[in-house]
C-alpha positions in Angstrom: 187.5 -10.9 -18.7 190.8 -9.3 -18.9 192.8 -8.7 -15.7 196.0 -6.9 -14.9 197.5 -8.2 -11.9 200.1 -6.1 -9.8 203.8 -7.5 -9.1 201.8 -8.4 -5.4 199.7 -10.6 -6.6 201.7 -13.9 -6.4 201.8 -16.7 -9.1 199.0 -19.1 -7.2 197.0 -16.6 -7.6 197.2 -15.7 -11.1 197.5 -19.4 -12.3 194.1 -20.0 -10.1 192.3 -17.4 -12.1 193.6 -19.0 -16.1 192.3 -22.2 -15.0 189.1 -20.6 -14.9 189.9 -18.9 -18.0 190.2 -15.6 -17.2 192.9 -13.8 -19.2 195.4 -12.4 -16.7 198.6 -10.8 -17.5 201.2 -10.0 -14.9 203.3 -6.9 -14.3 205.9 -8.8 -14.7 205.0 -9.9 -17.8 205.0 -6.5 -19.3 208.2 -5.3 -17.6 206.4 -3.5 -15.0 207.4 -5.5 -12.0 209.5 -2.4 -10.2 207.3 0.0 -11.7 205.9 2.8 -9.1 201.8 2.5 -8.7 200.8 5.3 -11.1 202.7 3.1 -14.0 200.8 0.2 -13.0 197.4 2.2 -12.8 197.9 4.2 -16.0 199.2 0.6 -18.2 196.1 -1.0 -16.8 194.0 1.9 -18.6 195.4 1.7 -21.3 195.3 -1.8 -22.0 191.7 -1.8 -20.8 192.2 -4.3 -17.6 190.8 -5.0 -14.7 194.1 -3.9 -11.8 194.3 -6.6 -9.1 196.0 -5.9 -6.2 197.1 -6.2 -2.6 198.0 -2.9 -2.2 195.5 -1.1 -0.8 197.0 2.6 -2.2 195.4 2.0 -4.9 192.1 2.7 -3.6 193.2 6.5 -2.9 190.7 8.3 -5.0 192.8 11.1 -4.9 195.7 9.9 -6.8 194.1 7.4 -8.9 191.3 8.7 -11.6 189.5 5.7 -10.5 186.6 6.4 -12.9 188.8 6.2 -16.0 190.0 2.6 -15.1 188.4 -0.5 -16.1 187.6 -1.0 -12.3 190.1 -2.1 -9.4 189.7 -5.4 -7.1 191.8 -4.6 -3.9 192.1 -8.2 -1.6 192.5 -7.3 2.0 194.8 -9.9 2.7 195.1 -9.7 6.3 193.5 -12.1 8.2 192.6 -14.6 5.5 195.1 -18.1 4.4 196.5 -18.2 0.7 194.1 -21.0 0.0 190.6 -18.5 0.9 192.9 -15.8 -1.2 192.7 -17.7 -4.3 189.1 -18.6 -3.5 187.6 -15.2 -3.1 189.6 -13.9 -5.6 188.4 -16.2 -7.9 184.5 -16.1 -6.7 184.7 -12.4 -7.1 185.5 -12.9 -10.6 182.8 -15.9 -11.6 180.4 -13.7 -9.7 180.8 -10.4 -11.5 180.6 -9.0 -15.0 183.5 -6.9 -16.6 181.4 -4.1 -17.7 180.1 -3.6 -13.7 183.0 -3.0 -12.7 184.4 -0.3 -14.8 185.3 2.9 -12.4 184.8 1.0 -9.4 187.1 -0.3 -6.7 186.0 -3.7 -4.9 187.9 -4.7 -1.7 187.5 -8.1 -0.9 187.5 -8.9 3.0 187.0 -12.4 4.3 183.2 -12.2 4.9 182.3 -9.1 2.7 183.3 -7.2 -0.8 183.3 -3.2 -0.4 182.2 -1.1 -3.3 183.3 2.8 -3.8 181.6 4.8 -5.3 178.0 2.7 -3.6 
């Protein structure tokens, strides 16, 4: 699964995920770390990644064309600790298949995962 997480998403995070052996690259890592959110959104098309993110903007389906993306994973970060972060980021991920979630946007809370479009 290939993953495209946002300058947000913090190195624990990320290095959580390869140890699973996802294949995550960082903004950073592709010079994007400043980068305003439509850059972020449109390099994840076209690289064909999944965006992960904290920022909840992206879930505007207004400004993003959400149904071109290879699917956006929003984690609501409030009220959870880093360590059940990493975990339910990474749980999403063993639990779902790339190809489900293509033009979708997941939000993962601490008790339950919201899906646009249902």
């Amino acid at each position: 699964m290939k993953i495209f997480a946002d300058h947000c998403i913090h190195t624990d995070v990320v290095q959580a995920l390869r140890d699973k052996g996802f294949n995550v690259e960082r903004a950073i890592d592709a010079g994007l770390e400043k980068s305003p959110d439509e850059k972020i959104f449109n390099y994840a098309i076209k690289t064909s990644r999944i965006l992960l993110t904290f920022d909840r903007d992206f879930g505007n389906i207004i400004r993003f064309n959400i149904k071109r993306s290879a699917g956006i994973v929003i984690i609501s970060v409030e009220k959870m600790s880093w360590k059940m972060i990493i975990k339910q980021t990474v749980n999403f991920f063993q639990k779902n298949k790339e190809k489900n979630l293509a033009g979708t946007i997941y939000i993962i809370e601490p008790k339950r995962v919201r899906i646009w479009p249902k």
